[in-house]
C-alpha positions as CSV (number, residue, x, y, z in Angstrom):
1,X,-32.7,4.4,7.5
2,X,-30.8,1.2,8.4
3,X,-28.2,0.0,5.9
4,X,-30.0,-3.3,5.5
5,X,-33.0,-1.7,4.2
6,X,-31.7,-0.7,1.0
7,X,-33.5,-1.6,-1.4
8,X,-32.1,-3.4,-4.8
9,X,-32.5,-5.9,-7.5
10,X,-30.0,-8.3,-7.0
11,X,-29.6,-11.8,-8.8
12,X,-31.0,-14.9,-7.2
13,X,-27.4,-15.9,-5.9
14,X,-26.8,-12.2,-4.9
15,X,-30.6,-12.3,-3.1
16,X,-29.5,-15.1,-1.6
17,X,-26.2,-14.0,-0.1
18,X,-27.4,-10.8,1.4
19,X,-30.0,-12.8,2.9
20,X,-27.2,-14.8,4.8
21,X,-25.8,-11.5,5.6
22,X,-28.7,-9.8,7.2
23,X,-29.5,-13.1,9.4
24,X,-25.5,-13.7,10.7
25,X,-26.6,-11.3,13.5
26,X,-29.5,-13.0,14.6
27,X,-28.2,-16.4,14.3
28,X,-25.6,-14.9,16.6
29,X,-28.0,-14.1,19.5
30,X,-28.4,-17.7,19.9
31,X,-25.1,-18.7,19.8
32,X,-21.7,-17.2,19.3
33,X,-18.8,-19.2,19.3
34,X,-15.1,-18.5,18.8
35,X,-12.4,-20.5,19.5
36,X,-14.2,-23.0,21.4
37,X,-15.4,-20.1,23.6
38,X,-19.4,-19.5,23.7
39,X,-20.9,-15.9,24.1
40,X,-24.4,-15.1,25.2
41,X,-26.4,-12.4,24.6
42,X,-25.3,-9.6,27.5
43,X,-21.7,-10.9,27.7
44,X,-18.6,-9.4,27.6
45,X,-15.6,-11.9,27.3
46,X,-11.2,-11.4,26.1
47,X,-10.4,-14.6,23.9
48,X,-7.1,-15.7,23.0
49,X,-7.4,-17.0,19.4
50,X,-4.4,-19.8,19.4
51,X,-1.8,-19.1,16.7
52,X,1.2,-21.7,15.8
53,X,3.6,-20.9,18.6
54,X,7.3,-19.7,18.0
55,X,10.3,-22.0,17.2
56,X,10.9,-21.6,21.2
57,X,8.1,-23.2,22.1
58,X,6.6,-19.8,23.2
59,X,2.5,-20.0,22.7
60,X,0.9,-17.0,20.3
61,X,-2.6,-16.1,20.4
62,X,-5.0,-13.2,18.9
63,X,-6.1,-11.0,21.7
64,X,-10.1,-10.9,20.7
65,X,-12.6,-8.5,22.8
66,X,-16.6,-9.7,22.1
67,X,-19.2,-7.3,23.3
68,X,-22.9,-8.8,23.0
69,X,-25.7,-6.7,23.8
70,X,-28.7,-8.0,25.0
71,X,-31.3,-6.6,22.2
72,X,-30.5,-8.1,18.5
73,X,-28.7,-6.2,15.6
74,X,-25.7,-7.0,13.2
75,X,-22.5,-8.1,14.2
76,X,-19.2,-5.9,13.4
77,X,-15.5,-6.9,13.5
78,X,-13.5,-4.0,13.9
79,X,-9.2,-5.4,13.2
80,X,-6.2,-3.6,14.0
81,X,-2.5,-4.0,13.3
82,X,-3.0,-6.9,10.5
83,X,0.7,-5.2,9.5
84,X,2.5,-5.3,12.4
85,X,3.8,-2.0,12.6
86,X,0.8,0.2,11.8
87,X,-0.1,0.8,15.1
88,X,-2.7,3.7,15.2
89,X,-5.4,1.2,15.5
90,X,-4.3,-0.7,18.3
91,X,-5.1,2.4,20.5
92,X,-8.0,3.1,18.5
93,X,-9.6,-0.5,19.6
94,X,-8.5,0.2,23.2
95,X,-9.8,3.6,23.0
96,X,-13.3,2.4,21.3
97,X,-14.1,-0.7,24.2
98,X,-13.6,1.2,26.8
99,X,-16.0,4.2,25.7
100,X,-19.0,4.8,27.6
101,X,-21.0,5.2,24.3
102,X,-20.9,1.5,23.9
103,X,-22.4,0.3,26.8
104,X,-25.5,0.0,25.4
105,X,-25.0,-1.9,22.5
106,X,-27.4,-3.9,19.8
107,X,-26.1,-6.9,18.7
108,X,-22.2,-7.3,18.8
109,X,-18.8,-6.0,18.7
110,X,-16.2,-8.1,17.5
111,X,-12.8,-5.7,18.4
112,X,-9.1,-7.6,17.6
113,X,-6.4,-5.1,18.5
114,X,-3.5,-6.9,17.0
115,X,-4.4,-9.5,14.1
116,X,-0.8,-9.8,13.3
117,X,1.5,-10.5,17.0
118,X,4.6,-11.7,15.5
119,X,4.7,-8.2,13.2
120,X,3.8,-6.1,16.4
121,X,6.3,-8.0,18.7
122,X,8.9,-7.8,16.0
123,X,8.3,-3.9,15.0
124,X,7.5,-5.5,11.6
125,X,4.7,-5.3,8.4
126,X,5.6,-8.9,7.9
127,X,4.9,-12.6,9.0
128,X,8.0,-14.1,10.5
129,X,7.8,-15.8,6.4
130,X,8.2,-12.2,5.2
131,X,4.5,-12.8,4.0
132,X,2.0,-10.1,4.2
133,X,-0.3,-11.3,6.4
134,X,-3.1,-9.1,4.3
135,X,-2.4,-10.6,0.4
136,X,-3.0,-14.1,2.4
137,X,-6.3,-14.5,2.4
138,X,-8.0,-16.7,2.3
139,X,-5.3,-19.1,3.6
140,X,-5.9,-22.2,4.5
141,X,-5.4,-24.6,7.2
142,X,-2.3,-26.3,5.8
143,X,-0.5,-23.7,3.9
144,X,1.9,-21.0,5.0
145,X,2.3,-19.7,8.4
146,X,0.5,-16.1,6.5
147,X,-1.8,-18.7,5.1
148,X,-2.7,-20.8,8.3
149,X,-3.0,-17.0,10.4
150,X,-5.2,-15.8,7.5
151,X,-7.6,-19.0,7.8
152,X,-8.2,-18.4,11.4
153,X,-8.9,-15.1,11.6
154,X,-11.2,-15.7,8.4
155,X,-13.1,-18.6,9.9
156,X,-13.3,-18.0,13.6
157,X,-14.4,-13.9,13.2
158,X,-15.0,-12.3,9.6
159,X,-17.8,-15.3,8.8
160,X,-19.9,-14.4,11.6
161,X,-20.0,-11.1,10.5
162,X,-22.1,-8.2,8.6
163,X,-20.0,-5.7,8.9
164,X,-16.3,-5.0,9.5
165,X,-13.6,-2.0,9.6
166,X,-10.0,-2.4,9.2
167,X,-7.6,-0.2,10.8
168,X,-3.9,0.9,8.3
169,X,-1.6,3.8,8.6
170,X,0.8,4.6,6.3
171,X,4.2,2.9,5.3
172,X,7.2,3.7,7.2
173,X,8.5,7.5,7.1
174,X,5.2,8.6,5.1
175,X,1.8,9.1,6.8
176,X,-1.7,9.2,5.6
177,X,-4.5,11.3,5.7
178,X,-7.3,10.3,7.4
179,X,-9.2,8.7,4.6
180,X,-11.9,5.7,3.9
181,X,-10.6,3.2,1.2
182,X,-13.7,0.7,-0.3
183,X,-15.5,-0.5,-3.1
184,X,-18.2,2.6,-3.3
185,X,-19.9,1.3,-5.8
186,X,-21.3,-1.0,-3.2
187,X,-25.1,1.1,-2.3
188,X,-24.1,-0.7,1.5
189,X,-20.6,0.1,1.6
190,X,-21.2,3.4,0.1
191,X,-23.5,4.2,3.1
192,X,-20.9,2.6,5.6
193,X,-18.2,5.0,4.4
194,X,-20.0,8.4,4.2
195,X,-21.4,7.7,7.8
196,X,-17.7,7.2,9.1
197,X,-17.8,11.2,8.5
198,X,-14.8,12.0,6.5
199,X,-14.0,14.6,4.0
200,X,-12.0,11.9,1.9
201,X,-13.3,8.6,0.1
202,X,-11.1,6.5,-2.0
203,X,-13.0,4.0,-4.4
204,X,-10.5,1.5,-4.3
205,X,-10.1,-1.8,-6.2
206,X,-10.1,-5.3,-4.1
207,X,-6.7,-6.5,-4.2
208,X,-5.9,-10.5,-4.8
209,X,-5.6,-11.5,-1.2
210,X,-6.7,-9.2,0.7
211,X,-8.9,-9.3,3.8
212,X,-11.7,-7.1,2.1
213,X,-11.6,-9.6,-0.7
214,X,-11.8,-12.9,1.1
215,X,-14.7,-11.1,3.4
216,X,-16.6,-9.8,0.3
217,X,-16.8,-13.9,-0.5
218,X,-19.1,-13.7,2.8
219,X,-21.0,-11.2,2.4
220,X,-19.5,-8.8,5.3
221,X,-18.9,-5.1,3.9
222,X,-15.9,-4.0,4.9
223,X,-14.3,-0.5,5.2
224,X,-10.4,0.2,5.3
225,X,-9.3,3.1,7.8
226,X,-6.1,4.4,6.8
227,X,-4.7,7.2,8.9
228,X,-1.1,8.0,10.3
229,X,1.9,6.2,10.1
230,X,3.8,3.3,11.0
231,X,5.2,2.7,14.4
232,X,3.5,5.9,15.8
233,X,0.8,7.3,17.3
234,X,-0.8,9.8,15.6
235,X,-3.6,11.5,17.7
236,X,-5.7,13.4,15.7
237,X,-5.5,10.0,13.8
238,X,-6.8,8.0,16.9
239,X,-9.4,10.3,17.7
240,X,-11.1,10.6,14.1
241,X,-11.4,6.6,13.9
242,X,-12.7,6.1,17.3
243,X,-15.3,9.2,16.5
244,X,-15.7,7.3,12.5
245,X,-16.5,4.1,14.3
246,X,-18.7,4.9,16.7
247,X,-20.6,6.9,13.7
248,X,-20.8,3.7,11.8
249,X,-22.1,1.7,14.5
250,X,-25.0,4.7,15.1
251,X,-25.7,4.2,11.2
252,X,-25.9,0.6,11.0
253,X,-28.6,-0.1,14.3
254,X,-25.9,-0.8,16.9
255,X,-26.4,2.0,18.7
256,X,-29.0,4.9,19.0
257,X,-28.1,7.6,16.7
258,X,-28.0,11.7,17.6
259,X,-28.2,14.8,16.3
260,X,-24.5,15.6,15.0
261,X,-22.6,18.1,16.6
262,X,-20.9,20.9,14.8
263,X,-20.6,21.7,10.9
264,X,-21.3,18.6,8.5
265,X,-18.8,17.2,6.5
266,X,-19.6,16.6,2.5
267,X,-17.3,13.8,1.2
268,X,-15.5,14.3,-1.4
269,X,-15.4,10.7,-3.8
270,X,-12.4,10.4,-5.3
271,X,-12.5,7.6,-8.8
272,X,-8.3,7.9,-9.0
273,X,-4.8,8.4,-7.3
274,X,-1.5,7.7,-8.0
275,X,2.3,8.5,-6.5
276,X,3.8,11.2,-7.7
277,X,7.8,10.0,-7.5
278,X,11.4,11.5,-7.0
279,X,12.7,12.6,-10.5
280,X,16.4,13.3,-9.0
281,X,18.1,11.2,-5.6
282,X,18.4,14.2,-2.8
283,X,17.7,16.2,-0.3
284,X,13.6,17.2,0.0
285,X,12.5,20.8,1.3
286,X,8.5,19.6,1.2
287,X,5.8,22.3,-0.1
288,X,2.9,20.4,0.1
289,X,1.4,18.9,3.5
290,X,-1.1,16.2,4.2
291,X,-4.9,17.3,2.8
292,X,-3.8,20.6,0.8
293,X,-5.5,21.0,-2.7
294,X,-2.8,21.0,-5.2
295,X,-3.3,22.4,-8.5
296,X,-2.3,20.8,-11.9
297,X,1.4,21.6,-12.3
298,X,1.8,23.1,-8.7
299,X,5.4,22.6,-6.9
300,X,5.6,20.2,-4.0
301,X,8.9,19.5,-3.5
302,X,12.5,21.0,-4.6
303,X,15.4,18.4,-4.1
304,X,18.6,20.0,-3.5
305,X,22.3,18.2,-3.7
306,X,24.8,18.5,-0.6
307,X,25.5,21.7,-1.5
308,X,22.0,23.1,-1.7
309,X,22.0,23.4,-5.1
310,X,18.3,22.6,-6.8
311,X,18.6,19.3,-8.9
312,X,14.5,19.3,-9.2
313,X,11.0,20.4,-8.9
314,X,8.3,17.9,-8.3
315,X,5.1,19.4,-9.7
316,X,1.5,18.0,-9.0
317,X,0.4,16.2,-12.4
318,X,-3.4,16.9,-12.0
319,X,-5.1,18.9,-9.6
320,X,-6.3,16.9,-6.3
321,X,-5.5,16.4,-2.8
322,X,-2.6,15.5,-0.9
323,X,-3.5,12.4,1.1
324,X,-0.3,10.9,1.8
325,X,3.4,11.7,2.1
326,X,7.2,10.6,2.5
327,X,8.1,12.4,6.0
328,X,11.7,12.3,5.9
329,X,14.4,14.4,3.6
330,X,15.6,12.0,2.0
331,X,14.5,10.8,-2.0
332,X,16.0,8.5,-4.3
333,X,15.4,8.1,-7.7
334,X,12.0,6.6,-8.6
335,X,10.8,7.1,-5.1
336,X,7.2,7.3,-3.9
337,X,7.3,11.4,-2.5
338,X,3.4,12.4,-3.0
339,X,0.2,10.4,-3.2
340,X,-2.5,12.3,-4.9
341,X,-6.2,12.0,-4.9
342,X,-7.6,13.2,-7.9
343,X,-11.0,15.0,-7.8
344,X,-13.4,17.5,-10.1
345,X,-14.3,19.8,-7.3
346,X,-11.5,19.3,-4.6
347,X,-11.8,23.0,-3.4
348,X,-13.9,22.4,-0.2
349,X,-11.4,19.9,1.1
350,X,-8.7,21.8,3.0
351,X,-12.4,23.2,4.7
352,X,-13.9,19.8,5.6
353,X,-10.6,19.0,7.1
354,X,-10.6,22.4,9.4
355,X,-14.4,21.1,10.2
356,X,-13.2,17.7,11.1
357,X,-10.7,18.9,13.5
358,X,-13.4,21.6,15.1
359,X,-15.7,18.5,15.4
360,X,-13.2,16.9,17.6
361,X,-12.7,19.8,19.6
362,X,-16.3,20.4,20.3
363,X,-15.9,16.4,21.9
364,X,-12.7,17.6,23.9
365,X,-14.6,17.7,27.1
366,X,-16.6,13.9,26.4
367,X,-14.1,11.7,25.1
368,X,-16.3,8.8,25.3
369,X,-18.3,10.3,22.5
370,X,-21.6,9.5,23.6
């Protein structure tokens, strides 16, 4: 059943809102404009989004890819590299437009590789403002650099959209697990995330700022990615969003959908995480790796002085699931070592991660996932 066909009993203003939502698509098969450049139905055009240039006169755009396909349907955004140096979805985009499984696309596909340039050209999370570009929304067109970036990207592609997916990784020296991070008590977004096909869903708050929060304001459900780390390619990473993608695009009328390939993968829901930090500053010897179940009170790290000696044990607080890390062997007091999921029935998890990978493998041979 398409996601637009869920039924509910919203308020009038609500009603009225996901009324606007459903018809952005097909408002957009008449017309489709960004930046000044017009897109008809069938067309495949690059834009360059204009950004305020450097102080050396050097011009900055937004690389922006627009598929239309001929026959109606919603219209998805799909952004990458928002924080410059989380670059996993950069090759995820380039990987996802050039797929054969796209060619014959309903309505359109709105794919931004690099949202943030200035982080990406300088190896950076940051704004050349040391703003993040992502607790800058909305922005506006006479505020900060953060703010001005924010606006366009707001105005010129999230408003003309239903539906959108942001790509993360994790922080620099600790990776993520592959994992879905939305509001899940949205009945839409709910149906958006389980469809991406991952064994790990994080209900998470919107955050003051945030591109998820300023595109809630338009009605266009968004799901966060978050996979990897920061300036690296992770592969297994890359292929699981491409694969996630295309599944949401099957799910929400874009493209025709197929029998699934391979075991089927049960999320798990999680309601709560936290970090679980460095209780001594030290040398790590790491227990615990991305996606294991951890039991309440299990050891995941000793840190040892200079001399090897054991200073401390960091124990699991709860019982849950590992879905992001520190990478290096290096703590210091009060640091962020383990990030814990926290579940009532996380025993199936380690599993659905094997099936994820055996998935994959069964696509080894047709990489454009069709």
């Amino acid at each position: 059943m398409p996601l637009t066909t869920i039924e509910n009993t919203p308020s009038n203003e609500e009603s009225d809102k996901a009324n606007d939502t459903k018809t952005k698509g097909n408002r957009e098969m008449n017309e489709l404009v960004i930046a000044g450049v017009s897109i008809k139905t069938g067309e495949i055009k690059k834009i360059e989004l204009p950004m305020p240039p450097l102080y050396t006169d050097t011009h900055m755009s937004i690389p922006v890819y627009v598929h239309r396909g001929k026959k109606p349907g919603p219209c998805l955004f799909v952004s990458a590299a928002i924080h410059g140096d989380e670059l996993n979805g950069i090759e995820i985009v380039s990987r996802l437009i050039s797929s054969k499984s796209i060619k014959s696309l309903r309505g359109t596909l709105i794919a931004v590789p690099m949202v943030n340039v200035y982080g990406v050209l300088n190896q950076s999370r940051y704004l050349p403002d040391r703003r993040d570009l992502n607790r800058s929304f909305p922005g506006s067109k006479k505020g900060s650099l953060a703010g001005r970036i924010a606006n366009i990207f707001l105005t010129e592609i999230v408003s003309k959209c239903d539906y959108g997916i942001d790509l993360h990784t994790g922080a620099i020296h600790r990776s993520n697990l592959p994992q879905i991070r939305a509001d899940l008590d949205d009945p839409i977004t709910l149906e958006l995330a389980k469809a991406f096909g991952l064994p790990v869903l994080l209900n998470s708050d919107i955050r003051e700022g945030s591109l998820r929060q300023a595109s809630a304001d338009f009605g266009t459900k968004v799901l966060l990615y978050e996979a990897g780390q920061a300036l690296r390619y992770d592969e297994f990473s890359i292929q699981v969003g491409v694969k996630g993608i295309i599944n949401v695009m099957r799910q929400i009328g874009m493209l025709n959908k197929r029998k699934t390939k391979g075991h089927s993968i049960e999320p798990f829901i999680a309601r709560q995480s936290g970090w679980v930090r460095a209780s001594e500053s030290g040398f790590v010897n790491h227990l615990a790796k991305l996606g294991d179940h951890v039991a309440k009170g299990a050891p995941l790290a000793y840190i040892n002085d200079p001399y090897g000696l054991t200073l401390a044990t960091i124990y699991s607080p709860s019982e849950g699931i590992v879905i992001g890390k520190q990478n290096i062997p290096l703590a210091q007091e009060g640091e962020a070592m383990y990030h814990i999921a926290y579940f009532k029935a996380p025993d199936s998890v380690a599993e659905h991660v094997e099936f994820l990978q055996d998935n994959l493998m069964l696509d080894e041979n047709n990489l454009d996932l069709d």
